[in-house]
N, C-alpha and C positions, 0 to 999 in steps of 0.2 A: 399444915399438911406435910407427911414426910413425904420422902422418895417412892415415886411408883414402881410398881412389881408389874406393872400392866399397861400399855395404851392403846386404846377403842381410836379409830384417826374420826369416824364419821358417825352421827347419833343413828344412822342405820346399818351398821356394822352390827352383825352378830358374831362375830370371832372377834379379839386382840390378839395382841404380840406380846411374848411376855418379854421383859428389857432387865432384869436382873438373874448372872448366873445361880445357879443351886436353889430353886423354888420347887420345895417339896410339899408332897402332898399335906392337906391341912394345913397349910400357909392362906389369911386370910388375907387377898392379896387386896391393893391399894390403887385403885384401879383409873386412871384421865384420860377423858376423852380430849384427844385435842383440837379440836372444832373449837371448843368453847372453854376449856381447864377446868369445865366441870368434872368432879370426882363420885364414885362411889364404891361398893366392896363383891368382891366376889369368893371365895373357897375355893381353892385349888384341889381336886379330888385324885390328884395326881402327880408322879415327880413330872416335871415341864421343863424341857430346853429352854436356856434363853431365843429369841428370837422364832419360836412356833408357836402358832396360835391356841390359842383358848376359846374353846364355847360358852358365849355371852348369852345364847336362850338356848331353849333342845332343838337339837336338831335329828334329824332322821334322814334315813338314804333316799336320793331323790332332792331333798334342798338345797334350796342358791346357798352358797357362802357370799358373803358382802364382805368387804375388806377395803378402808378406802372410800367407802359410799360406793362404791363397784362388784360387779359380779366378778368373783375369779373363781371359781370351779363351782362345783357338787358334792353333795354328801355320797360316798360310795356304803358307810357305813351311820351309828348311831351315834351322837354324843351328848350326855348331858352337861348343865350347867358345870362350869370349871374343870372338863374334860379337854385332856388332848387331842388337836384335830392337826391334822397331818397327812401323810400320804399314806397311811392304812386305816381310815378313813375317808380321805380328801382326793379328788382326782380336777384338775383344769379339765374343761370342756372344750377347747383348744384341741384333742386328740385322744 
């Protein structure tokens, strides 16, 4: 296995983080969960910061983000698979 572009922390996470700079779109990324070091792949369908999350199933405005096996925000907006999720789509329900 190389080096991951992606880590999922919990097998009910639907967002990652993505862990390496300059991941552009059409980078088929390399994706570990680390609960368990199980791996698999997903398509980046967009350029992505390091360290903001990635859409692991679709989402739509209105849904939990899971992050961690935890709730931390809302979908404000849509995102599909290997979409950027973030704060113009993403809002904590915290305020």
């Amino acid at each position: 296995m190389g080096k991951p572009h992606l880590l999922k922390h919990d097998h009910e996470d639907n967002v990652g983080v993505v862990v390496v700079e300059g991941l552009t779109a059409g980078t088929e990324m390399l994706c570990v969960v680390t609960a368990d070091n199980s791996d698999f792949t997903v398509t980046a369908t967009m350029d992505i910061p390091i360290g903001h999350k990635v859409a692991l199933s679709p989402l739509a405005a209105g849904d939990t983000v899971m992050k961690y096996g935890e709730d931390i925000g809302r979908m404000t907006g849509d995102a599909a698979v290997g979409e950027h999720v973030h704060i113009h789509n993403c809002k904590t329900k915290r305020w």
